[in-house]
N, C-alpha and C positions, 0 to 999 in steps of 0.2 A: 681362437677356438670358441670364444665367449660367443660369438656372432652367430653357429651353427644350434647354439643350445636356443638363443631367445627365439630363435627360426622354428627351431625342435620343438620346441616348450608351447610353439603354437598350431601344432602339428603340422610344418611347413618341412618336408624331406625333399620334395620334388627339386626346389633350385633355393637359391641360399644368395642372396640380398646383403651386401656389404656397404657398411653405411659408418659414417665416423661426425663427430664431433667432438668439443674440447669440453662442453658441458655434459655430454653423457659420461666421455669416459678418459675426462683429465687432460687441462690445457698444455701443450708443450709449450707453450709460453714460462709457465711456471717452470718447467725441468729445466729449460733453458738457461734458467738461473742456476742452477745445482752446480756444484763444483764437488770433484774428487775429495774424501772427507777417507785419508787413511785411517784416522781412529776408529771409523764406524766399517771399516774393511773395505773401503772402495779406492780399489787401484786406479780404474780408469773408465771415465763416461766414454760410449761411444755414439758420436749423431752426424750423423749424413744421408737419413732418410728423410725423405717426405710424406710418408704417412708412417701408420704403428709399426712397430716390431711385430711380428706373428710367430716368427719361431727362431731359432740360434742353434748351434753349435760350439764344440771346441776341437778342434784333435787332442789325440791322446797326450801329447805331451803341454799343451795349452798354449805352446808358442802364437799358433794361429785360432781367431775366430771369427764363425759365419753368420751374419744374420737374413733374415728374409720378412719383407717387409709389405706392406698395402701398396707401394708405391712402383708396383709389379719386377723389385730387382733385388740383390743379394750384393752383397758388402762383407770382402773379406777382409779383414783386421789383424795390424799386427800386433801381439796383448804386449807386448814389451815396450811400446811407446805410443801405442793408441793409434798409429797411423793407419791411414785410407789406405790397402796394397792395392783392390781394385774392385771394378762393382762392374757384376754380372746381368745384363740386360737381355733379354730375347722372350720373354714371355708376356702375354697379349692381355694379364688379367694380377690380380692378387698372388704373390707367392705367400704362401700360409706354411711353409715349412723349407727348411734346408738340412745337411747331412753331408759332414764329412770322414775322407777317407783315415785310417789312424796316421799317418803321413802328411794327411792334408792337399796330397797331389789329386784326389781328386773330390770334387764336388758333385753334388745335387740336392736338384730345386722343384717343389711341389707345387703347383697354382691351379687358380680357379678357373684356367683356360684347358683343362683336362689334360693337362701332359706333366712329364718329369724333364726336367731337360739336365744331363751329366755333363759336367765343366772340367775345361784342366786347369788348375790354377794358376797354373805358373804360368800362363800366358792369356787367361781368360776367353780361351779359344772355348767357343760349345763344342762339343763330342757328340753326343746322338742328342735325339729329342726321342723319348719314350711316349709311345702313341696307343692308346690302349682303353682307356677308361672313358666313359660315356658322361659324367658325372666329375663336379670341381675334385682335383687330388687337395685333400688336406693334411695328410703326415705323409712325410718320407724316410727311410734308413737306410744305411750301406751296410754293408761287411766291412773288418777292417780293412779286408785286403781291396778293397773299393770294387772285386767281382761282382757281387751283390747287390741290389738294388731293392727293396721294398716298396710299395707305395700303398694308400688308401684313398679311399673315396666317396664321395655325396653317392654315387651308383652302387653303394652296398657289400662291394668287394675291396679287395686288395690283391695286388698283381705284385710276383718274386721277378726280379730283371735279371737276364746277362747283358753285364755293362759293357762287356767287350764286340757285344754283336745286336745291341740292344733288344734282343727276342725275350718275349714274355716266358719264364719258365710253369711255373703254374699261377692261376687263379685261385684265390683263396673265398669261397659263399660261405658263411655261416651266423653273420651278423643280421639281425633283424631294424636296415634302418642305415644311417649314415655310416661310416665308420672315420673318425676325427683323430686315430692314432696308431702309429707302430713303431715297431724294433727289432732289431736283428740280434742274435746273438753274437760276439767274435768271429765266429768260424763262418757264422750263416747258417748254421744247422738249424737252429729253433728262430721261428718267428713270433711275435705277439701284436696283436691288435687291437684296441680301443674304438667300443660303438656305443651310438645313443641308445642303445636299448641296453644300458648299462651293467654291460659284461667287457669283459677281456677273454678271448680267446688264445690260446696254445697253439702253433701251427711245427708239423713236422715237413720241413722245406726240400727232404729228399724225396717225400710222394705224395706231398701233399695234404697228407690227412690230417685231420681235428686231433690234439692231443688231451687238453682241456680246458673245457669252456669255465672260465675264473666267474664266479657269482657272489656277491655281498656287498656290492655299493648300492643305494638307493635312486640314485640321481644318474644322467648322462657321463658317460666316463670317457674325460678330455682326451687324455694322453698315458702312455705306458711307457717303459723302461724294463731294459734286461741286464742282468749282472754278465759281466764277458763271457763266463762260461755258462750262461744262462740257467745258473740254479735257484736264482733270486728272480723274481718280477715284481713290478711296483707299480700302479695304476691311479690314478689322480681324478676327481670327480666332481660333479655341481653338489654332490652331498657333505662338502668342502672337507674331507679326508682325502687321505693315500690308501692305502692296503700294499702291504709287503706279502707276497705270493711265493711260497714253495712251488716247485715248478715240476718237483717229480710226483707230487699226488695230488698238483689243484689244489691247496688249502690254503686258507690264508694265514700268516704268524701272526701279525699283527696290524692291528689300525691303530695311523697316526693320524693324529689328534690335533689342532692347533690349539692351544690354553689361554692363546695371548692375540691377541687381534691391532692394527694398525691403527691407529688416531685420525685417520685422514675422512674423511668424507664421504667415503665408499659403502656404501651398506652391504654391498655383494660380496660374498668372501668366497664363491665357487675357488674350486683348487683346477687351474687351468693346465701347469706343467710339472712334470715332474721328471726327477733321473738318476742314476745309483751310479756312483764310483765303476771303475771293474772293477773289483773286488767284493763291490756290492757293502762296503762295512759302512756307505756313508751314501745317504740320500737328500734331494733337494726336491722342496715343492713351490711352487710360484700359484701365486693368490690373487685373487681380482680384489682384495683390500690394499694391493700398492705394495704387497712383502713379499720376500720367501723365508724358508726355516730353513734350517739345514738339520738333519736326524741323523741317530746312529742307529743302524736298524737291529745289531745283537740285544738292546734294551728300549726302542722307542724314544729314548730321550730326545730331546729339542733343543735347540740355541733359541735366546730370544730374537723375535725377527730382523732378520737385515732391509734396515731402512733407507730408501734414497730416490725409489722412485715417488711418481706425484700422478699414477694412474694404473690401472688395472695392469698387472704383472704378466705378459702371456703366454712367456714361453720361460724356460731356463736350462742350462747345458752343465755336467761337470766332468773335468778335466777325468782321467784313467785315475792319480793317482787322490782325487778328491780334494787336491788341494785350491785349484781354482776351480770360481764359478761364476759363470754369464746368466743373465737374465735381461730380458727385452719387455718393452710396457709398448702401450698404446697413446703416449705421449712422443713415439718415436726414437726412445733411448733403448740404450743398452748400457749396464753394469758390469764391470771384471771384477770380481770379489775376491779377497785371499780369502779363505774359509778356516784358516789358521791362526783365528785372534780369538782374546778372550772372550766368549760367545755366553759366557754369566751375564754383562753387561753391554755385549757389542762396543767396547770401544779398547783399542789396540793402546793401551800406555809405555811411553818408552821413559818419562819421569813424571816424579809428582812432588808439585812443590808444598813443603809442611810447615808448620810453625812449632817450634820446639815454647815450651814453660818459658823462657827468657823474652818471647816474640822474635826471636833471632830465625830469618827464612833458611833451612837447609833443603839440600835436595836429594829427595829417594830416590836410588837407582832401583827400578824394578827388573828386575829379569824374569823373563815370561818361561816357565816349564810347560813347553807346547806339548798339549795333549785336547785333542781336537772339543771335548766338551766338560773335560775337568781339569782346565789350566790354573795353575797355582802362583802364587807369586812371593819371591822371597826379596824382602827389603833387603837394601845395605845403606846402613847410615855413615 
């Protein structure tokens, strides 16, 4: 999404220019060397793209995850052993977003060749191709029950799908400008959107109408999120905040914050991706510094950042119950994160070796009292 703002930023709406290199935005050379680092929460790298990451998924239960990538195809993953299941090809341009169903039976894929195209997984067969938008689609959402379809667009709107007959249900106008994000609620009831004229809009998906138009980021607003029952929203921005959104009056609870920035060589810290639990108690942001956070939204708190990529962060996914989390860079990778380690220091201890007054080495058993951002640890010597 980083691609549409420097586009934006130069008052460039009309068509959107995708362009890569390893000195702009982080060699995959370097990632390539990364290896799975359980201490620092990383379950599993995933690479089998040839160009960046641009957006991911998980289904609900985390078993399976999607990415979609520059390299115009999607890549479903199984998170239990990191293997390739299979990679979804039929699109003529950049896919910049994926979306799956809470089952994972079905997929879809956004790209910059104006269409959606809906997948069945389990045999990688395409279902329809969604033909509609004039202008590259850059965010997509499903319902759970994968009926629903959402997409966005360089052409100013967002289109609701039935996926069962591919017909456009309503069009949604109210963004001034690209629009680079959406979401569906569970049910499909509520939609949300993300535009460079940096608002989030509220959609009521049974007639269509403007619920409310979200205002308080300064900068281009990347991407959005909705808590399942859509009473939470959460919007991500170049003004390198979140905003956690009340969804029944428009208001915002709170802006998160980052406090702590990545060491890496990145000067840009736009917040490109963001996404809430269902339950909405736990959110993620992904950072073009090479991080993401993970937040509790009832207090705004923070883990310090999850480290592993080696380039601008550009999408991120989390599991229903929050406890895993995908994120995808511009070096081509993707991370599985357990998001259940001690997030004081980010690093997961299962012993630690001491030295007693005699210099005699014994060994701490720590046992971890998981509690996702005030994990305790009680020694036994």
């Amino acid at each position: 999404r980083h691609h549409t703002t420097q586009q934006a930023l130069m008052g460039v709406s009309q068509s959107i220019e995708c362009f890569y290199g390893s000195s702009f935005y982080g060699s995959s050379a370097e990632t390539s060397k990364s290896k799975p680092d359980p201490r620092k929460g990383h379950r599993l790298f995933f690479r089998g793209h040839t160009e960046e990451v641009i957006g991911c998924a998980l289904s609900a239960n985390g078993k399976r995850a999607l990415s979609a990538s520059g390299d115009k195809t999607c890549i479903l993953w199984n998170t239990l052993d990191g293997t390739l299941i299979r990679k979804f090809k039929g699109h003529e341009a950049d896919v910049w977003d994926c979306a799956l169903s809470a089952d994972a039976t079905i997929a879809l894929s956004a790209s910059l060749d104006t269409t959606c195209i809906v997948w069945n997984t389990h045999d990688g067969t395409r279902i329809r191709t969604l033909r509609g938008h004039k202008s590259g689609v850059f965010g997509c959402a499903l319902s759970n029950n994968g009926k629903l379809a959402l997409s966005c667009s360089g052409d100013g709107t967002c289109i609701l799908w039935n996926t069962d007959n591919g017909k456009s249900i309503h069009a949604f106008k109210g963004h001034d400008g690209i629009v680079l994000g959406c979401a569906l609620s569970s049910d499909g009831k509520l939609a949300l959107t993300a535009g460079e004229d940096t608002t989030c809009i509220l959609w009521n998906t049974s007639n269509g109408m403007l619920v409310h138009k979200l205002s308080g980021h300064s900068e281009v607003v990347f991407d959005c999120a909705l808590s399942a029952d859509g009473t939470l929203a959460l919007s991500a921005s170049a003004d390198e905040t979140c905003i956690l959104w009340n969804t029944s009056n428009g208001k915002p609870i709170r802006t998160l914050r980052r406090t702590v920035c990545n060491d890496l060589e990145l000067n840009i810290r736009w917040t490109l991706g963001c996404d809430l639990s269902a339950n909405g108690k736990i959110a993620i942001s992904a950072s073009a510094d090479g991080t993401c956070i993970l937040w509790e939204t009832s207090t705004g708190r923070s883990s310090l950042p999850l480290k592993g990529h080696y380039a601008w962060v550009n999408t991120c996914a989390l599991s229903a119950d929050g406890l895993q989390a995908l994120s995808g860079d511009s070096g081509n990778a993707c991370i599985l994160w357990d998001t259940m380690i001690p997030q004081q220091d980010t690093h997961a201890i299962d012993t630690v070796i001491c030295r007693d007054l005699g210099s005699q080495l014994k060994m701490v058993h720590c046992e971890v009292q998981r509690a996702l951002f005030g994990e305790e640890f009680r020694l036994k010597l």
